[in-house]
C-alpha positions in Angstrom: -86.7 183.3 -16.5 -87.3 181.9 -13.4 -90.9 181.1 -14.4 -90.1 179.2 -17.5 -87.8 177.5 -15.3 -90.4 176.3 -12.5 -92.3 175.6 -16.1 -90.3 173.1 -17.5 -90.0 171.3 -14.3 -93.3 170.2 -14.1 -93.8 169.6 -17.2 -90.8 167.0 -17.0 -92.4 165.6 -13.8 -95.4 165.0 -15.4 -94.2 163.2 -18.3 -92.4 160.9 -16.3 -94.7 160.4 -13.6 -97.7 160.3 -15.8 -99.8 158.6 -12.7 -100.3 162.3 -11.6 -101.7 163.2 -14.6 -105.3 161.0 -14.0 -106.5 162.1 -10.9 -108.4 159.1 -8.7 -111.7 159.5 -8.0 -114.4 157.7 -6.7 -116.3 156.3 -9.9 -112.6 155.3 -11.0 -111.6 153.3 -7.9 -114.9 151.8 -7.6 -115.0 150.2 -10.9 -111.1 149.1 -10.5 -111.9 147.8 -7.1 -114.9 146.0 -8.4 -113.3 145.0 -11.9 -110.9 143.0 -9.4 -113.6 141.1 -7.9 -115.5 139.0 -10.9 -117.8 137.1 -8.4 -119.0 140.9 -6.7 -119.4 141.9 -10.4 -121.1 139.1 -11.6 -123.6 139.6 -8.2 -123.8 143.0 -9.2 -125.0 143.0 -12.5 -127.5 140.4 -11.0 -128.8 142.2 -8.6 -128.4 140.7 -5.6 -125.8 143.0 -3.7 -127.3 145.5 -1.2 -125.0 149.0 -2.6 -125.4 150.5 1.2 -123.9 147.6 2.6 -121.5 147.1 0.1 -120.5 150.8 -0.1 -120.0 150.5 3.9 -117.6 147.3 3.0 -115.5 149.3 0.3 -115.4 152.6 1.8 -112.1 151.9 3.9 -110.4 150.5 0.7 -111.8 153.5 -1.6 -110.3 155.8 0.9 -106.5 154.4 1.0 -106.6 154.8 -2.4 -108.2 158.1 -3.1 -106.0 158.9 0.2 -109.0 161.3 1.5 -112.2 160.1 3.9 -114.6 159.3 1.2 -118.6 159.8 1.7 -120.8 156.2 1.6 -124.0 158.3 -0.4 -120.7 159.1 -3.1 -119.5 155.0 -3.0 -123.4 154.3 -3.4 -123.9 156.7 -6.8 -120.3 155.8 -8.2 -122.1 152.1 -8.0 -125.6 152.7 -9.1 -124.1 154.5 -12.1 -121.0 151.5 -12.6 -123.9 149.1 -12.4 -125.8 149.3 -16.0 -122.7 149.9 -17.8 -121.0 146.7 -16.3 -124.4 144.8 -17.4 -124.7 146.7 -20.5 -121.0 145.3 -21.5 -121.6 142.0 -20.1 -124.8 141.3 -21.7 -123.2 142.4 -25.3 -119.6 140.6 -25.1 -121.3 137.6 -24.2 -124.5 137.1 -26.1 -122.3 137.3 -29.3 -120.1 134.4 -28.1 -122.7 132.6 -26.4 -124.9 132.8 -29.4 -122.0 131.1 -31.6 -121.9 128.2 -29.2 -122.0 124.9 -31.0 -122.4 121.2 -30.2 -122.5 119.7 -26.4 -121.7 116.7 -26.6 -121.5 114.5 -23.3 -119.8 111.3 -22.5 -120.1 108.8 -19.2 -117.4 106.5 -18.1 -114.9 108.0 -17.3 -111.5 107.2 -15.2 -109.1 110.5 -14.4 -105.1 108.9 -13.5 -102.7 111.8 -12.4 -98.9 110.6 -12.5 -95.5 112.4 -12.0 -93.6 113.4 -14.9 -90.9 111.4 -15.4 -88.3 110.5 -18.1 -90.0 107.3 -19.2 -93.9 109.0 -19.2 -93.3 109.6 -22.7 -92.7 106.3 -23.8 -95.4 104.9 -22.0 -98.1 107.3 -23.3 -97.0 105.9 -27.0 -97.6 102.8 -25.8 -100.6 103.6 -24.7 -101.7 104.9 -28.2 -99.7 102.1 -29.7 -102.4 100.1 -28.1 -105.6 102.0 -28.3 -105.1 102.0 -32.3 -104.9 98.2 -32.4 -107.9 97.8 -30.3 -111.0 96.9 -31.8 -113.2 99.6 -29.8 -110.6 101.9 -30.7 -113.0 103.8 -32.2 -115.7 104.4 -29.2 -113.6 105.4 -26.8 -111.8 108.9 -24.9 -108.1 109.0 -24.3 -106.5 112.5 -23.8 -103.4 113.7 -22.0 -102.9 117.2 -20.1 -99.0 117.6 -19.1 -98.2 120.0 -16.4 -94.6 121.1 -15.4 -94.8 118.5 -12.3 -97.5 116.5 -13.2 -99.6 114.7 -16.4 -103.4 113.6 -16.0 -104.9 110.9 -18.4 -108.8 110.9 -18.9 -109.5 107.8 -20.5 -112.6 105.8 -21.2 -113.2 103.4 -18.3 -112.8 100.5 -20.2 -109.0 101.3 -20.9 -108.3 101.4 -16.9 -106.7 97.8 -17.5 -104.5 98.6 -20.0 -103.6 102.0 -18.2 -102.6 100.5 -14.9 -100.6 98.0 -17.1 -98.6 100.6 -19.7 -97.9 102.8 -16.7 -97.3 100.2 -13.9 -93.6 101.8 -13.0 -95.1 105.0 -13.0 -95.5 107.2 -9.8 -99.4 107.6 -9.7 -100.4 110.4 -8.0 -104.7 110.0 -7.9 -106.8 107.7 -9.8 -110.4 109.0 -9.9 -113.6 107.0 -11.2 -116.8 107.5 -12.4 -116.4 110.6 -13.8 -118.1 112.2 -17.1 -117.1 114.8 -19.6 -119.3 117.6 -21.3 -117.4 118.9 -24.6 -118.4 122.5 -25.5 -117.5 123.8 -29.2 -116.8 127.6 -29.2 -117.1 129.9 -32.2 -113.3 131.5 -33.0 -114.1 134.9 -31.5 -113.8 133.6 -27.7 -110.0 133.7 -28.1 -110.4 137.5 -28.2 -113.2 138.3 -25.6 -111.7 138.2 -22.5 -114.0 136.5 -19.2 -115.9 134.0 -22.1 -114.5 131.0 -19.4 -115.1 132.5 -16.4 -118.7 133.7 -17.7 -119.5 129.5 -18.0 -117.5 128.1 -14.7 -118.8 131.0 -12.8 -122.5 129.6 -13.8 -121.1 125.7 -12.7 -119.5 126.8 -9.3 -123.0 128.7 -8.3 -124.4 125.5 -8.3 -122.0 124.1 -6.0 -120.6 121.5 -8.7 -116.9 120.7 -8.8 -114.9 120.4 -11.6 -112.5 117.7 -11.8 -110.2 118.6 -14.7 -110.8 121.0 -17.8 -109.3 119.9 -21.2 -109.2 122.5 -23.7 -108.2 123.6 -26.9 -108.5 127.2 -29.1 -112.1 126.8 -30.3 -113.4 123.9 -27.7 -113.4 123.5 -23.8 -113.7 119.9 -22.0 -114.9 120.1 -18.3 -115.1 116.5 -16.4 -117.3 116.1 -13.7 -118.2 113.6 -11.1 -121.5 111.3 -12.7 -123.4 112.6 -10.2 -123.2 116.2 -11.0 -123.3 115.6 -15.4 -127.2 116.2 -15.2 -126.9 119.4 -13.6 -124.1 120.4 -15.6 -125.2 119.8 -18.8 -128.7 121.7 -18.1 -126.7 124.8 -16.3 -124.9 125.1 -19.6 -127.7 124.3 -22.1 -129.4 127.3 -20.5 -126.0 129.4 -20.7 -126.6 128.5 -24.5 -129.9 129.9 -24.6 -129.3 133.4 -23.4 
C-alpha cells in the first residue's frame, strides 16, 4: 500500500513538473545556447568559429545550466555534431524562399522626416496626399508613411521636401535625413511562415558594415533605405543573396 502510495506521488510530480521529465544535457544546451545567439550561429555554419575556443567561452554557461562541471572535448563534439545539422536546415529553409525572390527594384532621392505623433498628424498626412494626387509628377514619385506609438517617419521623394516642410510646418519634427535611397525586395508568400527569412538578408547588410536607415514593409515585400553612398553595395550584397 505504501508503495503504490510513494507511486502515485511521483507520478503527480511529474505531470506537473514536466521539466523533470527531459533531462538537460550537453548537445541540448548547446544548441539552445547557440539557437539564442543568431550571429554565433550564422558564424558557425560559416565556418569561421574556432569550437575549442568557443567551447572554453560556453563551458561556464553550459555548466549553470546542466548544474554539473561539464568537460570542453564534450562542448566541442555536442558542436561538431550541432554544426551540419544547423547548416543542413539553414541551407534548405532558405534556398526555397530565396529562390522565390522576385523583382529589386531601387530608387535614389530620397528625404527620411521623423515627427511626433500628434492629434493633427493625421490631417496633415491627407493633405499631403491631397497634394501629391494633384501634382503633375504625381506619378514618378515615393511617399510612404510608417506610424509608431510615439513617433511617424515619412520617406518621400526629394522633390516633395517643399511641400513636406509646408503641410507639416506646426508639426514637432524630430530628424530630417537626406540623400537617402531605397531598395524594394518582393518576397514569394511562404516567408510569412519561415521564421529568420529577415534576419537571413539584414544579417548579410550589417556584415558589411552598412546602416540601415528605416525598413518599410509589408506581408510579401520588404523596403530597406540606405544612405546613397551605401545603395551600390547594398543592392549587389542582395543580388548575390538572390543567387544562392
Amino acid at each position: 500500500m505504501l508503495n503504490c502510495l510513494f507511486f502515485c506521488y511521483f507520478i503527480c510530480f511529474f505531470a506537473t513538473n514536466p521539466q523533470y521529465v527531459k533531462m538537460l544535457t550537453i548537445p541540448i544546451v548547446v544548441e539552445e545556447v547557440i539557437k539564442k545567439k543568431p550571429f554565433l550561429e550564422g558564424a558557425l555554419i560559416e565556418g569561421l568559429i574556432n569550437l575549442s575556443a568557443l567551447a572554453r567561452q560556453l563551458r561556464p554557461e553550459i555548466e549553470q545550466k546542466i548544474g554539473k562541471p561539464v568537460n570542453e572535448s564534450a562542448v566541442i563534439m555536442a558542436l561538431n555534431r550541432l554544426v551540419p545539422r544547423l547548416s543542413l536546415t539553414s541551407t534548405m529553409k532558405f534556398k526555397r524562399i530565396i529562390a522565390g525572390v522576385g523583382d529589386i527594384i531601387v530608387r535614389s532621392n530620397l528625404t527620411d522626416f521623423t515627427y511626433n505623433n500628434t492629434a493633427t498628424l493625421y490631417g496633415r498626412q491627407e493633405e499631403l496626399l491631397r497634394e501629391i494626387h494633384s501634382a503633375t509628377v504625381a506619378q514618378d514619385i515615393l511617399c510612404t508613411f510608417s506610424q509608431g506609438i510615439y513617433e511617424t517617419t515619412l520617406v518621400v521623394s526629394s522633390s516633395l521636401e517643399g511641400i513636406v516642410e509646408r503641410v507639416f510646418h506646426d508639426e514637432i519634427l524630430v530628424v530630417k535625413r537626406q540623400n537617402l535611397s531605397s531598395i524594394t525586395v518582393k518576397l514569394p508568400s511562404e516567408n510569412t511562415s519561415v521564421p529568420g527569412v529577415y534576419y537571413y538578408i539584414f544579417k548579410e547588410l550589417a556584415w558589411d558594415n552598412i546602416n540601415i536607415a528605416e525598413v518599410i514593409s509589408t506581408s510579401n515585400e520588404f523596403t530597406v533605405v540606405v544612405s546613397d553612398a551605401d545603395i551600390h553595395r547594398a543592392f549587389t550584397i542582395l543580388m548575390q543573396t538572390k543567387k544562392i
